[in-house]
N, C-alpha and C positions, 0 to 999 in steps of 0.2 A: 782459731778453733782448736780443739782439740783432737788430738791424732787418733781415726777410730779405733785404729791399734792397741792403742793406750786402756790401761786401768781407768775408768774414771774418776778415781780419785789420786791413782797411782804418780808421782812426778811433781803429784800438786808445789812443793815447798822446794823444789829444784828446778822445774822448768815456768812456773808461775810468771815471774818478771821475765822472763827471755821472750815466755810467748809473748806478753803483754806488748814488751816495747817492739819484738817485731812485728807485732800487730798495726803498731801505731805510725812504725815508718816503713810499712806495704809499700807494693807499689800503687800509686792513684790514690793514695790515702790523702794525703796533702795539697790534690788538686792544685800542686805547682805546673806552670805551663813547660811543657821541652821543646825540645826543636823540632820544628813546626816541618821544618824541607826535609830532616829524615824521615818525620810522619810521614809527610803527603807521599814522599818516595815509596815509604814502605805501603801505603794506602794504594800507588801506581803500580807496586812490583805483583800486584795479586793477580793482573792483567797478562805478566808476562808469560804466559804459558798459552795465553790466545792471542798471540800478535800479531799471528797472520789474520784472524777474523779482524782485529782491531782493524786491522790495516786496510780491510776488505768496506768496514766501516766509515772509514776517512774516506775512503772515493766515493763511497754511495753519500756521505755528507756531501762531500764537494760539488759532483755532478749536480745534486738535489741544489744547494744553496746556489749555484751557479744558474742553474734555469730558475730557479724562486725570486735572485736580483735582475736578471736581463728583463724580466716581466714590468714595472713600475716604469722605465725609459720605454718602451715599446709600447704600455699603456700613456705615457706623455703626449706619443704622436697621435693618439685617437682626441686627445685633447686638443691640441692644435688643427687636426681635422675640422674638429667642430669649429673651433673658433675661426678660423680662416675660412671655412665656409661660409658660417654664420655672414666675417665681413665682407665675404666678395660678393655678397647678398645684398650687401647696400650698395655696392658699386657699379654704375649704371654700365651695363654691356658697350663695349666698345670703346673704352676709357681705359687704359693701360694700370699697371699698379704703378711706373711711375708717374704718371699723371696726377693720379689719385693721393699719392702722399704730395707730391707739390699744392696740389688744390687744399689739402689738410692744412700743409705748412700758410698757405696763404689765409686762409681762416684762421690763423692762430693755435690750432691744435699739433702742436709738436711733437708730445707725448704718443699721441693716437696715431701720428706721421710714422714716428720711429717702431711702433709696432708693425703698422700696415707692412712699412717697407722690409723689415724683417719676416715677416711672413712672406708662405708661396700661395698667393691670390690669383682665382682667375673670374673678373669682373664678373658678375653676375650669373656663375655656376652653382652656388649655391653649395651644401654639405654634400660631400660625396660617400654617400652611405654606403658604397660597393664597397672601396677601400678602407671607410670604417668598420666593417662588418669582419671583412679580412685582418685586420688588425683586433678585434677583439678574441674571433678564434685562434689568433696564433697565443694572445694572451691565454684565454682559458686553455689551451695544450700545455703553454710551459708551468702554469701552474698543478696541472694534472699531473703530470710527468714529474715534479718536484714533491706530489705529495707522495706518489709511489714510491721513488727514492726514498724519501724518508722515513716512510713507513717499512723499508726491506731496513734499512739501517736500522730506527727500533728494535726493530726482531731480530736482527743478530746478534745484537748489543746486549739487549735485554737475555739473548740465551746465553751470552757470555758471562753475564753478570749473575746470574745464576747459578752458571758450573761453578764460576769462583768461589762463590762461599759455599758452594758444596764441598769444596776442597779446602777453603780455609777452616770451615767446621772439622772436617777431617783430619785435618794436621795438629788443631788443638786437641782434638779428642786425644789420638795419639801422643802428642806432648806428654800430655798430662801424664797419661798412663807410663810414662819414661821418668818424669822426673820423682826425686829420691824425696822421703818421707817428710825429712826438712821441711822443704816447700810447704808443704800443709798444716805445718806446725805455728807456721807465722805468718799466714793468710786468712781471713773470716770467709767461710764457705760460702756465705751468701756473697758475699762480694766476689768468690770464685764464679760462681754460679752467674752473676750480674756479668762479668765479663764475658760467659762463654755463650746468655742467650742475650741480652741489651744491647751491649756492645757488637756485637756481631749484627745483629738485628739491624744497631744504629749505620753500621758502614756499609750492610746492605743497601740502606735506605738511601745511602750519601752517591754510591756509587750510579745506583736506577736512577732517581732522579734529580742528579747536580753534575758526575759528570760524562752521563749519557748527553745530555744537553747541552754541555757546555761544547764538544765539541762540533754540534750544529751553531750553535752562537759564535762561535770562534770564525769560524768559516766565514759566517753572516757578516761578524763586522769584516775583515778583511775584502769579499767581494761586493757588499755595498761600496765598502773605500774606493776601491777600484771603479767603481762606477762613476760616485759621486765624482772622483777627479775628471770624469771623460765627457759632465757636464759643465762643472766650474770649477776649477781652482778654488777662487776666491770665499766660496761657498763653504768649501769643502774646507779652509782654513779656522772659517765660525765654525764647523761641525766641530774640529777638532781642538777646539777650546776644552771643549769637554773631558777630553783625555786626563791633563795635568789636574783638575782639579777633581776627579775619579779617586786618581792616585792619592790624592791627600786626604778624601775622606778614607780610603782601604787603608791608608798607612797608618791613621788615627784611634780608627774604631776594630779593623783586623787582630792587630795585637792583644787587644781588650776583648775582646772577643774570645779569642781564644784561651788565654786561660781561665776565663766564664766558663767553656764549656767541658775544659778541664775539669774543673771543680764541680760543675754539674751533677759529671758522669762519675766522678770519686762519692759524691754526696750519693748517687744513687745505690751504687755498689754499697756503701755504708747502710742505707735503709735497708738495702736485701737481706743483707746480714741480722741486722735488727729485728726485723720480722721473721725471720727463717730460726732465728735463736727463740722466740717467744712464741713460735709456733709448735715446735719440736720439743721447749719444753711448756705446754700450755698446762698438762696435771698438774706439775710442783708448782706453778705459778698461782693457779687457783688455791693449788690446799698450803701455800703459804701467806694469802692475799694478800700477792706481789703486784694485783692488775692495775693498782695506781701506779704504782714506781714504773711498769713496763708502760703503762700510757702514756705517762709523764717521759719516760725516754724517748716514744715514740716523736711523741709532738716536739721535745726538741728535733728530732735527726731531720722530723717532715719539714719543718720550718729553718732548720739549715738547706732542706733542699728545695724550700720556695724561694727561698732569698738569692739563690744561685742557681737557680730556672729562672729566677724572675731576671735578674740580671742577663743571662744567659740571651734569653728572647728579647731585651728591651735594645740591646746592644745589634744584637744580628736583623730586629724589626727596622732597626734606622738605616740598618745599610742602605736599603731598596729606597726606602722615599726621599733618602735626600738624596741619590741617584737619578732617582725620578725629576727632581727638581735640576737639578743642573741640567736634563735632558730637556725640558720645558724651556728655559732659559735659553736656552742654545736655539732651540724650534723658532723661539719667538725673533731671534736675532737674526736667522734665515730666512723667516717670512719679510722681514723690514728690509733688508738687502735683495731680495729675491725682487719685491715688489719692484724696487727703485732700478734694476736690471731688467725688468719686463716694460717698464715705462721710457727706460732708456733705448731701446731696440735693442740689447745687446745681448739678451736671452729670450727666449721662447716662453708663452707661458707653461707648453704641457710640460719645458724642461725645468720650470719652477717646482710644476706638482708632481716631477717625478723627483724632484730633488728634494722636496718634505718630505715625502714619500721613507725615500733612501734616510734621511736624517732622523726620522722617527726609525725605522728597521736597523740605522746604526744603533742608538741611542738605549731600544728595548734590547738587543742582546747585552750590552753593556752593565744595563741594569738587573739585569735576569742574572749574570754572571755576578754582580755585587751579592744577591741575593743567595746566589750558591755558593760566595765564600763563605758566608755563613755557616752554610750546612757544611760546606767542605771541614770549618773550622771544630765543630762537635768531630767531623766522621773522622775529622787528624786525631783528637782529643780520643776517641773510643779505639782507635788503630793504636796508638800507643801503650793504652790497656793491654789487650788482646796481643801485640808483641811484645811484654812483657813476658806475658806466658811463654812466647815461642822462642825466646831469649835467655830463657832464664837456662842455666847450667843444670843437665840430665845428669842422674847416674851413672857412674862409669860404669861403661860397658862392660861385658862379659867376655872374659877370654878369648881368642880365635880360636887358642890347642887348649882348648878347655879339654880336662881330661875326664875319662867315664868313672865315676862315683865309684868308691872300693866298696868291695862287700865286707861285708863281715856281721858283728852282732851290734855293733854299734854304742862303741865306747866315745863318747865323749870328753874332748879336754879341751880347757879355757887356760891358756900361756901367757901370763904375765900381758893380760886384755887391760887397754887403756879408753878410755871415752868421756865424750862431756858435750851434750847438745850446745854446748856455751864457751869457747873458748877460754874465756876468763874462768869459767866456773866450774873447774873438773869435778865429774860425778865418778867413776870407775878411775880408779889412779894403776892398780896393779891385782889382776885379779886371776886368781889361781886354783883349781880344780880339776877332778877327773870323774867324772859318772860311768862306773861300769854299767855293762849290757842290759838291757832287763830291771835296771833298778828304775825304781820310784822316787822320786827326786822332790822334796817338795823345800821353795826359798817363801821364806816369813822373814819379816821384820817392818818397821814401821813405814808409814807416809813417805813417800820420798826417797828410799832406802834405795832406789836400782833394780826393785823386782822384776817389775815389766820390761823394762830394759834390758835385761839379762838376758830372757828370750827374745826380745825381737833381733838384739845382736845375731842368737844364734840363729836366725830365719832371715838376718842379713838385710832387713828392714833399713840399716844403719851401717855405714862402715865404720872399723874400726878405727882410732888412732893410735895406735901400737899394739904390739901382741899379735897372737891368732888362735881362731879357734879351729878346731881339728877334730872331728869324724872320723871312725875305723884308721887314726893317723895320718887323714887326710886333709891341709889346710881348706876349709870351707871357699877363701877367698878366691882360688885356686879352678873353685867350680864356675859352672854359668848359676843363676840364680832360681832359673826352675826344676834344676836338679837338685838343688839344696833345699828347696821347699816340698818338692813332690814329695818327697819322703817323710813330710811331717806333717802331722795334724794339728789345727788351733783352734778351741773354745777360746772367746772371750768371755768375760761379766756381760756386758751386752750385745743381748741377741741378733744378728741380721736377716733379716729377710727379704725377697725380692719379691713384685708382686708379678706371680703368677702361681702354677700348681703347686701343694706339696710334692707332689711328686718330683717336680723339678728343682723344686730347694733343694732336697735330699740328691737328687741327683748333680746338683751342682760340686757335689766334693768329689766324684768319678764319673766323668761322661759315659764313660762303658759300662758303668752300671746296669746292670739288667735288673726289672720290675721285680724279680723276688731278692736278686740282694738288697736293694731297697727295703724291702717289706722284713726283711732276717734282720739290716740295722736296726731300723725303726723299734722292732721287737726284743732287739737286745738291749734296748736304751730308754726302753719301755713307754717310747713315743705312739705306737701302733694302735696303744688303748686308745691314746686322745686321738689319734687322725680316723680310725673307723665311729668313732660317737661322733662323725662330722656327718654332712648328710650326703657329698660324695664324696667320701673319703680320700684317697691319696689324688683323687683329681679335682678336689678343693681348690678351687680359686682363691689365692690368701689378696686383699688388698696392700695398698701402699705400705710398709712399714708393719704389714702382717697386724694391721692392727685390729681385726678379726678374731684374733689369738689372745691368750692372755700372753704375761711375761714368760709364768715358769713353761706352758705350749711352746711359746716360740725357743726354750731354751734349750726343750728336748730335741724339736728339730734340729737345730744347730748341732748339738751333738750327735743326732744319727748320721747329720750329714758329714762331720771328721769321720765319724765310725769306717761308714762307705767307701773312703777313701784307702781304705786299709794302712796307713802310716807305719813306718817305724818308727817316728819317735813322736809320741802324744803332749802334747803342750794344752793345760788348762788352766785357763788365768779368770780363777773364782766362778768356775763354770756352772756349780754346783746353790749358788746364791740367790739364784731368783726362781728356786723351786720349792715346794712347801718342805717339813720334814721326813713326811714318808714317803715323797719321790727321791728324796736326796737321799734314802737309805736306800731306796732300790738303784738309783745310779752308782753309789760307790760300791754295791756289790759287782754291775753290770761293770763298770768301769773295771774293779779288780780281775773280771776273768777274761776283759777286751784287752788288760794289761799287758796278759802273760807273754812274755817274749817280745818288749816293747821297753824301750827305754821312756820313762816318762815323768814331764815337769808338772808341778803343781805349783800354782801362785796361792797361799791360802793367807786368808786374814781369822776365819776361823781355823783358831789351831783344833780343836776336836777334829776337826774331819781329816787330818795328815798324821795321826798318832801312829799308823801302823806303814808310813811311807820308809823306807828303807834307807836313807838317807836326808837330813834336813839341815838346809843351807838356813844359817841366820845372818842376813843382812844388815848394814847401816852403814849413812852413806858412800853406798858405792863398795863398799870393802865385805867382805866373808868375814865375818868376827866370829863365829862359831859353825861347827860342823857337827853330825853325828848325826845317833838316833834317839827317838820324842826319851826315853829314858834315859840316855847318855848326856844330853842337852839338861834335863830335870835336874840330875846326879852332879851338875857342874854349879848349878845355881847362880849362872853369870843374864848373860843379855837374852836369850828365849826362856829362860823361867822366869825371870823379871814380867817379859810380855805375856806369857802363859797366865801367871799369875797377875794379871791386872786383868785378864777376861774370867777368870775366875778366882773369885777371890773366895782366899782360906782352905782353896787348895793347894797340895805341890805334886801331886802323882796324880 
């Protein structure tokens, strides 16, 4: 995207390809997968600032999972209640239980022997519904008392996952605001924008509900295990069939997975960009009718990113069913051996039906867990986004002994200034100058020339690669970066506006403004006429992008609001271009007597309106090729009468 800094057309033919190809190789542009364990690490490190709650977490998981497994073995024995009631109901009173299996064995029922004799029967008592009644309330307690727990975990969890991206929102935010002009040069804002609300959005979503849960499933398998072993071994050996052959579908399909949702989330970033570009400029698109060609882009980007959602979901959809399927398998293998252990005496049946029990409650976290690699695998994929940002190299900081700004009237000088947004490609090689106090400063020259540049250097937008510039003889670089800007005022060619008051646009260029200097800017900039023909004037609610206003409205505000600011040194980069001709004459008179005792830059492309600037800088590439003034420049007949005379032709004065 382009720097809002920038000219809009300014740089076009010197930074064109640079931004292009660092457009192209962003980061998340290429939806190549990265490592997965510094994601997930850095997906875990967002926690570490709550590790006490986390921690607070895990016990209330544990306790909870610990009384939610003891429950299925302690419901088994209300099973064998029954059922050894049931059989001491056939067995005639007064008849022993070993009696009763020999008479079985002797009738040939062996099977039915080895249960009898395994069971505790007492001939003809019949179900003892005291004791099962007791055995169901202690059931329904531990499961009460598990759903409490778990529900106190929830809600801890959940408020911690909350603070966190409050805080992670906040660290980007800030980021942002740190790192240097660069960055923005060679990222698509909507893609910036895709990471800071999608991706964020998406690891919110990853962390509530994949691994909030995961660590109640974690739990779960481990104390089913435990249980299951304390019924059978043998059992518990089929259960755990399941395990290795987990692994090989996670190891299969995990990998694949994830860089699906890599690309996913780059594809998505890419479409934000796309629409945020076609929406911002929807006028030129209509009065150039460009709305097939932006359709036509559209539906490629959408259909690169159904093709990589579709993959994305088809991938992460299989994990869970054929999870599922191995967990069936496994069920079915426990009931056939359970059976043949029931029939043998050599297990109980309630400790059969608490052992499917246990094998399905293994089997569902297992699977739920497959299910949330999934999602873990997008929220790794959107987490490496999002630390892109938080990784990416800030601006060098500001001095510690920064020292306090020199007074004086405010001479400027540019020392053998070196630059080039492009390593290979220097734009500024060796640039040399001095602006006295109070003068009007106006740089012309073509496309590309280093206009814009020129100033943002001096506003430190940019550091230098050699040279320095210097202030009342004071290196710039020298300073912090808000003392080198408070002091200057910037119009751009395009206007900004934020939505809310005029009054508070205008106030945005001095907090301390009080409501009549406001109203003095306004009216020396000859904004006041348009903001009282509004119908409540300076407490006009502007919307998004002021776009309530015209161009040349929103332009004069911009200007009252430098005005406000009272600057020493005034910087206007074609400020004056998006206003009719009889505003632009009443500003450049309003400008010349806001001038006086101000050092001040003009970016012009119309040379008419810099004829009476006190000095004019003529540019090409990167270099000063000519100096003076609009008649000394004419008088010379070299590179600004050349340009002069191609806006008007068959003049020369």
């Amino acid at each position: 995207m382009a720097d809002p800094n920038l000219n809009s057309t300014e740089e076009e033919l010197v930074e064109e390809e640079h931004i292009a190809t660092a457009g192209a190789h962003g980061h998340g542009a290429s939806g190549k997968p990265k490592n997965f364990r510094r994601s997930f690490k850095q997906l875990l490190s967002l926690l570490l600032p709550y590790k006490w709650a986390v921690f607070a977490v895990s016990v209330l998981g544990a306790v909870g999972v610990v009384l939610s497994v003891l429950a299925p073995k302690i419901l088994g024995q209300a099973t064998d209640v029954l059922f050894s009631g049931y059989i001491s109901k056939q067995i005639p009173e007064g008849v022993s239980s070993e009696q009763a299996v020999e008479m079985l064995r002797a009738q040939g029922e062996n099977e039915l022997a080895n249960m009898v004799g395994a069971m505790h029967v007492v001939p003809g008592a019949g179900i003892d519904f005291g004791a099962l009644i007791r055995i169901l309330i202690l059931v329904l307690c531990l499961y009460l008392l598990s759903a409490l727990f778990s529900w106190a975990e929830g809600y801890i969890l959940n408020l911690v996952m909350v603070k966190a991206m409050f805080r992670l929102r906040e660290r980007v935010e800030a980021k942002i605001n740190r790192l240097p002009l660069r960055y923005f040069d060679r990222i698509q804002r909507g893609d910036l924008i895709s990471r800071v609300t999608n991706d964020i959005d998406n690891i919110t979503q990853t962390l509530q509900q994949s691994l909030s849960g995961a660590l109640t499933n974690i739990f779960t398998v481990i104390g089913v295990l435990v249980m299951m072993l304390t019924i059978s071994w043998k059992l518990t050996l089929i259960a755990l069939i399941s395990l290795p052959l987990i692994g090989i579908i996670f190891g299969i399909i995990g990998p694949k997975s994830q860089k699906a949702f890599t690309t996913q989330w780059a594809k998505v970033g890419r479409l934000n960009a796309r629409v945020e570009e076609s929406f911002s400029g929807h006028a030129l698109v209509k009065t150039f009718g460009q709305e097939g060609a932006f359709r036509e882009a559209f539906h490629e980007e959408n259909e690169e990113l159904y093709k990589a959602s579709f993959k994305a979901q088809l991938l992460s959809g299989v994990m869970m069913p054929s999870m599922r399927f191995v967990g069936n398998v496994v069920y079915v293998g426990i009931a056939v051996v359970g059976g043949v252990m029931v029939a043998g005496g050599t297990l109980l049946l309630g400790s059969v039906q608490a052992f499917i029990q246990y094998a399905q409650q293994f089997n569902e976290p297992l699977s739920q867990l497959g299910g949330m690699a999934a999602s873990v695998q997008s929220g790794a994929a959107s987490t490496e986004r999002v630390f892109d940002i938080l990784d990416e190299p800030e601006q060098s900081p500001d001095p510690q002994d920064a020292p306090t700004p020199a007074s004086g009237q405010g001479t400027i000088t540019f020392e053998n200034v070196k630059f080039s947004y492009d390593p290979d490609k220097p734009l500024i090689r060796d640039l040399s100058f001095t602006v006295k106090p109070g003068q009007k400063v106006a740089i012309v020259g073509p496309t590309g020339a280093g206009k814009t540049t020129l100033v943002n250097l001096l506003m430190r937008f940019y550091e230098l690669d050699g040279g320095r510039i210097t202030v009342n003889g004071q290196d710039i670089a020298t300073l912090t970066r808000d003392d080198v800007r408070r002091r200057t005022g910037m119009v751009l060619q395009d206007p900004w506006l934020f939505a809310g008051t005029i009054r508070d646009n205008i106030r945005f260029g001095n907090e301390q403004a009080t409501d009549e200097e406001i109203v003095e800017a306004a009216t020396a900039t000859y904004a006041d006429r348009v903001v009282r023909s509004l119908p409540n004037g300076y407490d006009t609610e502007l919307e998004e992008d002021a776009v309530n206003l015209s161009s040349g409205e929103r332009q004069l505000l911009t200007i009252a609001r430098a005005f406000v600011a009272k600057p020493s040194i005034m910087i206007l980069d074609e400020a004056t271009s998006s206003v009719d001709t009889r505003t632009e004459r009443l500003l450049q008179r309003a400008m010349t007597a806001l001038q006086e005792g101000r050092t001040s830059f003009i970016i012009a492309h119309r040379l008419s309106t810099i004829r009476d600037a006190d000095l004019i800088l003529m540019m090409e590439n990167g270099d000063i090729v000519e100096q003076g003034t609009h008649d000394e420049l004419i008088a010379k007949r070299g590179a600004y009468w050349r340009l002069y005379n191609s806006q008007f032709q068959g003049r020369e004065t």
